[in-house]
N, C-alpha and C positions, 0 to 999 in steps of 0.2 A: 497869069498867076502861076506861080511855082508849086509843086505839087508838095502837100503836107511831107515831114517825116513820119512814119506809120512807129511810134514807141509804145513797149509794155512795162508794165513793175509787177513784180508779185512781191510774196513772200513766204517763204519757207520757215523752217525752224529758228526761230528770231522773235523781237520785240515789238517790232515796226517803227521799232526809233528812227530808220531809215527815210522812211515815209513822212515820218513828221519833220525829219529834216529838210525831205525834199517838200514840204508845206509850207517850210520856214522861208522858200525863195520869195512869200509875200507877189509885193505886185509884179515880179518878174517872172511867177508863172501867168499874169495877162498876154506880156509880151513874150513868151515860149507861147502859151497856146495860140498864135497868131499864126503860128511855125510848123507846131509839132501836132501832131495828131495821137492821142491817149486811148491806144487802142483796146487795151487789157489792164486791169489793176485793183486792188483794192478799192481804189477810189473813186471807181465806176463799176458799171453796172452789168458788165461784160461776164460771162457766164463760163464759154469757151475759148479759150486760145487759142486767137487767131494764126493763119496760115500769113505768108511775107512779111512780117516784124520787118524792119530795120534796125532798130535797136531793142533789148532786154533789157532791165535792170534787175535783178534778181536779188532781194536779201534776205538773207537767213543762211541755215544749213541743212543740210538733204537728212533726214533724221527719222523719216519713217516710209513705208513705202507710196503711199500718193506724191509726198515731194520726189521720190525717184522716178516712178510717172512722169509727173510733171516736168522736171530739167531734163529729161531725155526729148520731150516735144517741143521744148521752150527752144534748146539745142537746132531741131530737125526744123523750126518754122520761125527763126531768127537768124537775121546776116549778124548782125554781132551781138554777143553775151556780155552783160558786163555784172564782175560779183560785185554787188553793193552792201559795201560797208564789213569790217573782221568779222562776222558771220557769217560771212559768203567766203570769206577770203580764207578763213582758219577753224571755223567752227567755231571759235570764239566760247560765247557762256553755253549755249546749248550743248559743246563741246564736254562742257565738267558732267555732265552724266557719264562720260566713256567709262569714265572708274567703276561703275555700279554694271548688274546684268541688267535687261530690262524688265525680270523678273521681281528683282527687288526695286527698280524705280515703279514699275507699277503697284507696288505694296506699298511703299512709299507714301504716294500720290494718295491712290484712291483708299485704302485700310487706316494708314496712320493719319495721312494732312485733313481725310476727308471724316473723320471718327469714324471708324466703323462700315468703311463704304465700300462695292467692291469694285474693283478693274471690272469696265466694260467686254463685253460679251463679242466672242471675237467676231468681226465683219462692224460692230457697230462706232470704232474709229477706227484709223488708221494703225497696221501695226507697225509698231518701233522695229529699225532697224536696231541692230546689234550694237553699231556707233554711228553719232552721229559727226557726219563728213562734210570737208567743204565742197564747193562746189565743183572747182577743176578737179576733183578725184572721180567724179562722172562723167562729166565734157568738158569739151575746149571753151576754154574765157581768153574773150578778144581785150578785155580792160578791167582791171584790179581798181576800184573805187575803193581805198580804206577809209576807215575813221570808225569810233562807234559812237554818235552817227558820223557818218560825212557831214565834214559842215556845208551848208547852202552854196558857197561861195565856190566849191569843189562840185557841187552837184551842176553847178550853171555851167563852167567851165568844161564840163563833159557836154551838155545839151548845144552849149553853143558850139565847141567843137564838131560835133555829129549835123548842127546844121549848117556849116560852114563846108560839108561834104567829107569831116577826116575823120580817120579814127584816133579817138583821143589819147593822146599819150600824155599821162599823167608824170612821168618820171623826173623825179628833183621838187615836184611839185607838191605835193602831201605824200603824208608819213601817216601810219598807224596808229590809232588811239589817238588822232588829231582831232 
């Protein structure tokens, strides 16, 4: 028997639309999981980021400092990175904060949207970076997966790629905002 592919997902500053699109592959994640081994994700119950990944999928945008944490180990304990879906790729909507300081998006947030409430107390989340970045402005990305989401059908086409032993080259093949 062939030895699994060892794959992670996270998510960063994003929606997880990413996620429900890779949900959306229906019964052909049976037949991926026959294959691939889900070794980090939201979608399991994985706590730590594992050490040898073969593949990341990473969506969102690095926006405060735990996701910088994070994509720097995801980086250091993965053969390949892939940003999934224009939040990985460009920052995307988490991106429209850039305008604001995050002085006043947390006034924002917790004063104005929450009535009267204040910004949490510093150490008790994560603090904002100054702007929120795409992914390759921290590490190197092996594979640019656009769309928001990627549709399934792009999402399969990378996993069967990656089990077929390549690294997937997406190009001529999906476009942004597909």
């Amino acid at each position: 028997m062939t030895a699994k592919i060892r794959i992670a997902t996270t998510w960063l500053d994003g929606c997880s639309g990413c996620h429900m699109s890779l949900l959306d592959l229906d019964e052909k994640l049976i037949e991926l999981a026959e294959r691939l081994d889900l070794v980090y994700s939201p979608l399991v119950d994985a706590k730590e980021f594992p050490a040898d990944v073969d593949a990341t999928l990473v969506e969102g945008a690095v926006g405060n400092e735990d996701d910088k944490h994070k994509i720097f180990l995801i980086r250091e304990r993965s053969r390949l990175v892939i940003a999934f879906g224009d939040c990985a790729i460009t920052a995307n909507v988490p991106g429209m904060r850039n305008q604001f300081g995050v002085k006043q998006v947390m006034e924002r947030v917790y004063c104005e949207n929450a009535k009267g409430g204040e910004p949490p107390a510093s150490g008790d989340a994560p603090a904002l970076l100054n702007h929120v970045r795409p992914v390759h402005e921290y590490i190197h990305v092996d594979v640019f997966l656009p769309g928001c989401p990627p549709p399934p059908e792009s999402i399969y086409a990378v996993a069967t790629e990656l089990l077929a032993g390549r690294t997937p080259d997406l190009t001529g093949k999906i476009r942004f905002g597909a």
